[in-house]
VODOVO-509664 format. One line per field, with one value per residue (C-alpha): residue number from 1; residue in three letters; x, y, z. Coordinates in steps of 0.2 Angstrom, whole numbers. Example, Ala and Ser with C-alpha at 12.3 -4.5 7.8 and 13.67 -1.06 7.14 Angstrom:
2
resi	c(1;2)
resn	c(ALA;SER)
X	c(62;68)
Y	c(-22;-5)
Z	c(39;36)
This chain:
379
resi	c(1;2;3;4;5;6;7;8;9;10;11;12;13;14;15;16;17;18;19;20;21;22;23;24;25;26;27;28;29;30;31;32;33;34;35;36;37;38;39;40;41;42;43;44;45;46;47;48;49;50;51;52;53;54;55;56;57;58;59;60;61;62;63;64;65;66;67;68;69;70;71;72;73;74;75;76;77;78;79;80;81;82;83;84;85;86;87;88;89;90;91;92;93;94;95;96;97;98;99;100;101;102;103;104;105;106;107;108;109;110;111;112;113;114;115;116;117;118;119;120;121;122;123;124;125;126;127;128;129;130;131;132;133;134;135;136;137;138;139;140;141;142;143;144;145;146;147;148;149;150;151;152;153;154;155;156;157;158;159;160;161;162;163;164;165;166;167;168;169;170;171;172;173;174;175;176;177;178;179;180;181;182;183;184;185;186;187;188;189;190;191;192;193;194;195;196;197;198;199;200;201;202;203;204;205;206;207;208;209;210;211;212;213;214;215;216;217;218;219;220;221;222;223;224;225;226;227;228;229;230;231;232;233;234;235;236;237;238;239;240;241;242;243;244;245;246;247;248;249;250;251;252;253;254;255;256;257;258;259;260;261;262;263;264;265;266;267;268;269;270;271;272;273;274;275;276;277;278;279;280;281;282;283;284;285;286;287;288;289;290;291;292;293;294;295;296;297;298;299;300;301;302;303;304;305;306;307;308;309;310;311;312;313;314;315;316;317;318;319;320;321;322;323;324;325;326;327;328;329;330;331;332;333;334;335;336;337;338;339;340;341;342;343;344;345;346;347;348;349;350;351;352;353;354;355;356;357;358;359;360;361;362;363;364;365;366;367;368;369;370;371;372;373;374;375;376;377;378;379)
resn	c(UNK;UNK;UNK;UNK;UNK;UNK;UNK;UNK;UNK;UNK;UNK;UNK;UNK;UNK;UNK;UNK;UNK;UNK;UNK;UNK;UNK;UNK;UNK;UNK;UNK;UNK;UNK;UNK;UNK;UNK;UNK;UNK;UNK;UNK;UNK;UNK;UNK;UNK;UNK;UNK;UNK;UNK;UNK;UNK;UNK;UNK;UNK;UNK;UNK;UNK;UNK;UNK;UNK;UNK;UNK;UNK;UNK;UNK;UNK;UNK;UNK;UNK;UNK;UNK;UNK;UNK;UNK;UNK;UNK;UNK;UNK;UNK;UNK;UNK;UNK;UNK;UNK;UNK;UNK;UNK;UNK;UNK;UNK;UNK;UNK;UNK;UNK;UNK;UNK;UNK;UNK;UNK;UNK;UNK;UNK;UNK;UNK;UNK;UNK;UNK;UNK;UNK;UNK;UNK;UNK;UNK;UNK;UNK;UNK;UNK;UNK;UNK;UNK;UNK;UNK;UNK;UNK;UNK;UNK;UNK;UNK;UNK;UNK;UNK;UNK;UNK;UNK;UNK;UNK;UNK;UNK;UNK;UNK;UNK;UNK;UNK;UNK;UNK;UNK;UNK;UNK;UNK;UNK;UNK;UNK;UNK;UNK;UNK;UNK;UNK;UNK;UNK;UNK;UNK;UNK;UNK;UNK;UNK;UNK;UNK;UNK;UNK;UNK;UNK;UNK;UNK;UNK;UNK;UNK;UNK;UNK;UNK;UNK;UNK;UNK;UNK;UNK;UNK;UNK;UNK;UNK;UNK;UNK;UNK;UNK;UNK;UNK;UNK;UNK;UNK;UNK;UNK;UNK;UNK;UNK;UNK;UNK;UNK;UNK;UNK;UNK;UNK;UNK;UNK;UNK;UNK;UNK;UNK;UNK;UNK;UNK;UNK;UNK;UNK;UNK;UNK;UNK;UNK;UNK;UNK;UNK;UNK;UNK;UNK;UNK;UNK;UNK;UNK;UNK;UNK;UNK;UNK;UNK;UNK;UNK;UNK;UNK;UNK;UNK;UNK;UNK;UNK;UNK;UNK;UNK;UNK;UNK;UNK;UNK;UNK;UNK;UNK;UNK;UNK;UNK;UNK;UNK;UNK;UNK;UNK;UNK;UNK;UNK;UNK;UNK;UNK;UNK;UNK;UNK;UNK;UNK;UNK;UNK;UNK;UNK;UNK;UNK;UNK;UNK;UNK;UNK;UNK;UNK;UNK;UNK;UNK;UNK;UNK;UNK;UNK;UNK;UNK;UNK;UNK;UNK;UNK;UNK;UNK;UNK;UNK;UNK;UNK;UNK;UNK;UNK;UNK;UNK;UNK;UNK;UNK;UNK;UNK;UNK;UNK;UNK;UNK;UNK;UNK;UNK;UNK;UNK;UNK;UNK;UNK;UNK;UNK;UNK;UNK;UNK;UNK;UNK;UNK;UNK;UNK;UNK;UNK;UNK;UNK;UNK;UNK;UNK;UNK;UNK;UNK;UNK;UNK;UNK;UNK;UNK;UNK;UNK;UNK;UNK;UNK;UNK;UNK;UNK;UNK;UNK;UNK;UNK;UNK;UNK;UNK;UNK;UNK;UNK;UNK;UNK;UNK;UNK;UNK;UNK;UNK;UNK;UNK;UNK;UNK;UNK)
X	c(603;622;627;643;642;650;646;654;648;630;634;624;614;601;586;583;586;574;562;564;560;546;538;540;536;517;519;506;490;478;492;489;500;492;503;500;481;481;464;458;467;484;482;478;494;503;498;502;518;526;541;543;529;536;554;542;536;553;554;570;580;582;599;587;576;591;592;575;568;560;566;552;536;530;522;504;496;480;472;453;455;458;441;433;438;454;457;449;460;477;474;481;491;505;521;517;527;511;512;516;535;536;551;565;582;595;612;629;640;648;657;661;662;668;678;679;659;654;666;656;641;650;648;664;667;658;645;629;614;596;584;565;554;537;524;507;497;477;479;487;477;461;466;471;455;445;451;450;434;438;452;442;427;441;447;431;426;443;443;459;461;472;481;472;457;465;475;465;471;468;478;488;481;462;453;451;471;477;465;472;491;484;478;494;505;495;498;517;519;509;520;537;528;528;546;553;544;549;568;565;558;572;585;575;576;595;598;588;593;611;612;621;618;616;633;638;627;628;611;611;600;610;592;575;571;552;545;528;527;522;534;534;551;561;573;579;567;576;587;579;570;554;541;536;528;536;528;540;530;542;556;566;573;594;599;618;632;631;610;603;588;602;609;625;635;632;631;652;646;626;611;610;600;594;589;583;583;574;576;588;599;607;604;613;614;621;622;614;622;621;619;600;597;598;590;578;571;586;576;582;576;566;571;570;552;544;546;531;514;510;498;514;527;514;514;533;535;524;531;545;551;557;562;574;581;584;592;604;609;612;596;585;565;550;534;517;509;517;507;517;536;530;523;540;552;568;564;550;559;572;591;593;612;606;594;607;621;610;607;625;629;618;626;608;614;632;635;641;640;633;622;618;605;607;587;571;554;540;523)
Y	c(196;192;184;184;167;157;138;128;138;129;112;100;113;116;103;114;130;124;121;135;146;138;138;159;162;156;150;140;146;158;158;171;178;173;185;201;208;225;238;244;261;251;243;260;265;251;254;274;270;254;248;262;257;241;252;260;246;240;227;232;248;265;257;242;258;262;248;246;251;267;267;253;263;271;286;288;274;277;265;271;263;246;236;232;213;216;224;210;199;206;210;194;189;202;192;178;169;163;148;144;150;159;156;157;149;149;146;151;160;146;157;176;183;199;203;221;222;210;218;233;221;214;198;180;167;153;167;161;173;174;176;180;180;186;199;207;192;187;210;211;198;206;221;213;204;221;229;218;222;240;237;227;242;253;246;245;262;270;259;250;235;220;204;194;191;188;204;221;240;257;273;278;297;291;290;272;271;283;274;255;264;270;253;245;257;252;236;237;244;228;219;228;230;210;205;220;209;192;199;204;185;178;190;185;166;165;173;163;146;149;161;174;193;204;212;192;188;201;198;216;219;219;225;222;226;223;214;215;234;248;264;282;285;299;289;297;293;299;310;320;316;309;302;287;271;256;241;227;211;197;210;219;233;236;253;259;265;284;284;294;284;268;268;277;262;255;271;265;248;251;244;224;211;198;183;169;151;135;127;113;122;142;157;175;192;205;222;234;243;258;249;242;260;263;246;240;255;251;232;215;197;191;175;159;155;139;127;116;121;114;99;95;96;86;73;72;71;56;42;52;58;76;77;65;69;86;81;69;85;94;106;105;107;108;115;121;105;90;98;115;104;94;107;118;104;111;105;113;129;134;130;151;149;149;162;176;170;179;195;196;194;208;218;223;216;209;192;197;181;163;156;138;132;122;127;131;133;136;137)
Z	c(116;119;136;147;146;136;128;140;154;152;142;152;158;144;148;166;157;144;155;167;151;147;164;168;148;144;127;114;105;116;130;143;158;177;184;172;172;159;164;147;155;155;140;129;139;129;113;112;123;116;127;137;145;148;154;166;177;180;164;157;154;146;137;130;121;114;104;99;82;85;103;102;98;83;80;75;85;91;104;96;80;87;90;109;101;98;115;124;115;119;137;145;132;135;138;130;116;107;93;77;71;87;99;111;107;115;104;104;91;80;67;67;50;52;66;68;67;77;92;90;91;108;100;100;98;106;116;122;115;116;101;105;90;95;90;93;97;95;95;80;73;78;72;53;54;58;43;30;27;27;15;3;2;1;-16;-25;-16;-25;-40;-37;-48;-39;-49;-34;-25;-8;-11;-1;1;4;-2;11;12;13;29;28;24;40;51;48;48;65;72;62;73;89;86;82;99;108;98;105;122;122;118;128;145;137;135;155;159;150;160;176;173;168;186;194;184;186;204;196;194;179;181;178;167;154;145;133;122;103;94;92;74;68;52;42;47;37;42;36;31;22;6;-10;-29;-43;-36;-22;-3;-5;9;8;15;17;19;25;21;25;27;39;38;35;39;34;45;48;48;60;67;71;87;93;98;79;68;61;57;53;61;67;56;63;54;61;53;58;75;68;60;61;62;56;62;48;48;35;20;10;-3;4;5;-13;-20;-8;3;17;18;18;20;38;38;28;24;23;8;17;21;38;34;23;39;47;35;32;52;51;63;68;86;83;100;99;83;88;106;95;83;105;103;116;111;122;116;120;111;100;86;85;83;71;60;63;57;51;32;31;30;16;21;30;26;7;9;20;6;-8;3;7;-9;-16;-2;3;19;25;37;55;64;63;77;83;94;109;117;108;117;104;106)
C-alpha cells in the first residue's frame, strides 16, 4: 500500500504504531481472530468468493478488487475438495498474519528508480507504505497436506518417474490433477480473503493511531500479486497461443504493459512486482516486461530466499539481542515469540538488492522503487 504520509510525518512515532498493529492483527503460529467467527456456510463463501467476499462485509473496496490479481479470486475453486480438517483449521484464522517469514512492515520509499513509472504507481520520495505478506494459513497447509498422498499414488498410478523422492505430482487433466487445482484455487482465495482483511486492520489502525481520516490518510491499495500458485493462462509456444499451467513456485508473476488481465491505471507501464527483502534491510517494487512474457511465462523472482536454514539463524543469533540491533539500524521489531525474530534474522536471507539486480537486468522484471523499513511485526 502507499500512504499520504510522508517519513517525517511518523518519525518518533513507530514503537505505538508498532504496537497498535500488533495488537488489532493476531499474528504468531496457530493465531486466530476473537472478533471474527466463520459458519462452515461463511467459510465455503470465502473459498468460491475470494476477496469480494471480504469487499462485501465492509473490509475494503471495489477499487482494492481492482488491483488484485484476478480481482482476488480464482476460478475453479471448489470448497468440496478441501478436507473437514482443513476447514476446521482455517475458520478462526481468517485475518491473521500467522508465523514464520510472514509480516507487516511498514517503510518508506528510499530511492525512486524510475520516475515516470512510479507516478503512475502514485509512489515519491520519502512516502510511507505498507507491505503485508500473508497467505492461506493452517487451510492451505491442510489442504497441501491432504493431497500429498494423492499426488504420490498419482505418479506411480501414471508412471511418472521423478529426479527426487520428496518431489509428487499429477497430470493436470487427470481427476486426481483437477481436484488438487480445485482445492489449490480454494485455498488461493483464503489466502487473498486474508490480506484483503489485514489490508482493512492496517487502514483501521492508522486512523485510529494518528486520528486522521482515509481521505488524509491515503492508504490505496498499489497490488496484491500471489506466489506459489498454479494458474491457467493463455502464452505463446513456438509461435502460436497455447494453454497452459503455470506453476509459480517461489515466483510471481510480471505481466507487461498493454496485457489485458492488469489493471487500467497500469496497462502503460505494466503490472507492479513486489519484492520483499529481509526485515533489516529493503525491499523493491518493479514493474513487469514483455520480455518475461517471452522467457519466463510472464514470471519473476518472489523475494530473496534464505541462505540459512532456521536452526542455523538460530545458532548465528546466539547471544545476540536482535531487537536492539534492529532499533539501532531505526526499524522497529515486535514479534509473536523471540523464537520467530531470531530464526528471520536479515543474514539468513540472500542480500534482495542482489537478487532484484539480476532480474532487472535480464529485463524479466524492471526496478520502480527502493523501500526501507522503520516497523515489522512478524509472527
Amino acid at each position: 500500500m502507499r500512504s499520504g504520509l510522508s517519513r517525517k510525518d511518523i518519525q518518533g512515532k513507530m514503537k505505538g504504531l508498532v504496537e497498535a498493529l500488533f495488537i488489532n492483527i493476531p499474528s504468531g503460529v496457530g493465531s486466530r481472530r476473537k472478533d471474527l467467527k466463520l459458519n462452515r456456510e461463511e467459510e465455503r463463501k470465502v473459498l468460491k468468493k475470494g476477496a469480494k467476499w471480504a469487499v462485501e462485509r465492509g473490509f475494503g473496496s471495489a477499487q482494492d478488487l481492482e488491483h488484485i490479481e484476478e480481482h482476488g479470486c480464482i476460478e475453479g475453486a471448489d470448497p468440496d475438495r478441501v478436507s473437514d480438517k482443513a476447514m476446521e483449521r482455517g475458520k478462526a484464522q481468517l485475518g491473521t498474519l500467522g508465523s514464520g517469514n510472514h509480516f507487516v512492515e511498514v517503510g518508506y520509499v528510499a530511492e525512486v528508480i524510475d520516475e515516470k513509472i512510479a507516478r503512475a504507481m502514485g509512489l515519491w520520495k520519502d512516502q510511507v507504505t505498507v507491505i503485508v505478506h500473508t497467505g492461506s494459513r493452517g487451510l492451505g497447509h491442510q489442504v497441501c497436506d491432504d493431497y500429498i498422498r494423492v499426488m504420490m499414488d498419482a505418479a506411480r498410478k501414471y508412471q511418472i518417474e521423478l529426479p527426487d523422492p520428496q518431489l509428487c505430482c499429477a497430470p493436470v487433466s487427470s481427476p486426481e490433477g483437477q481436484q488438487y487445482f480445485a482445492a489449490m484455487a480454494s485455498a488461493a482465495n483464503f489466502a487473498f480473503t486474508n490480506r484483503q482483511m489485514i489490508t482493512h486492520w492496517v487502514r483501521e489502525t492508522f486512523e485510529q493511531f494518528f486520528q486522521m481520516g482515509p481521505r488524509d490518510l491515503k492508504l490505496d491499495l498499489i497490488y496484491d500479486v500471489c506466489h506459489n500458485i498454479a494458474k491457467i493462462e493463455t502464452h505463446t509456444v513456438n509461435g502460436g497461443k497455447k494453454k497452459l499451467c503455470v506453476h509459480r513456485k517461489g515466483a510471481t508473476r510480471a505481466f507487461p504493459p498493454n496485457h489485458p488481465d492488469i489493471p487500467a491505471d497500469y496497462q502503460s507501464v505494466g503490472q507492479p512486482v513486489l519484492i520483499p527483502g529481509d526485515m533489516g534491510r529493503c525491499s523493491y517494487v518493479l514493474v513487469g516486461t514483455e520480455r518475461a512474457m517471452k522467457e519466463t511465462f510472464g514470471s519473476t523472482c518472489h523475494g530473496a530466499g534464505r541462505v540459512m536454514s532456521r536452526h542455523q539463524a538460530v545458532k548465528a543469533a546466539k547471544g545476540r539481542a536482535i531487537v536492539r540491533e534492529l532499533e539501532d539500524k531505526g526499524i522497529i521489531v515486535k514479534g509473536a515469540s523471540q523464537g520467530t525474530i531470531v530464526e528471520e534474522i536479515p543474514e539468513a536471507y540472500k542480500d534482495v538488492t542482489d537478487v532484484v539486480n539480476v532480474v532487472h537486468h535480464a529485463g524479466i522484471s524492471l526496478k520502480v522503487a527502493k523501500l526501507i523499513p522503520m516497523g515489522v511485526i512478524k509472527g
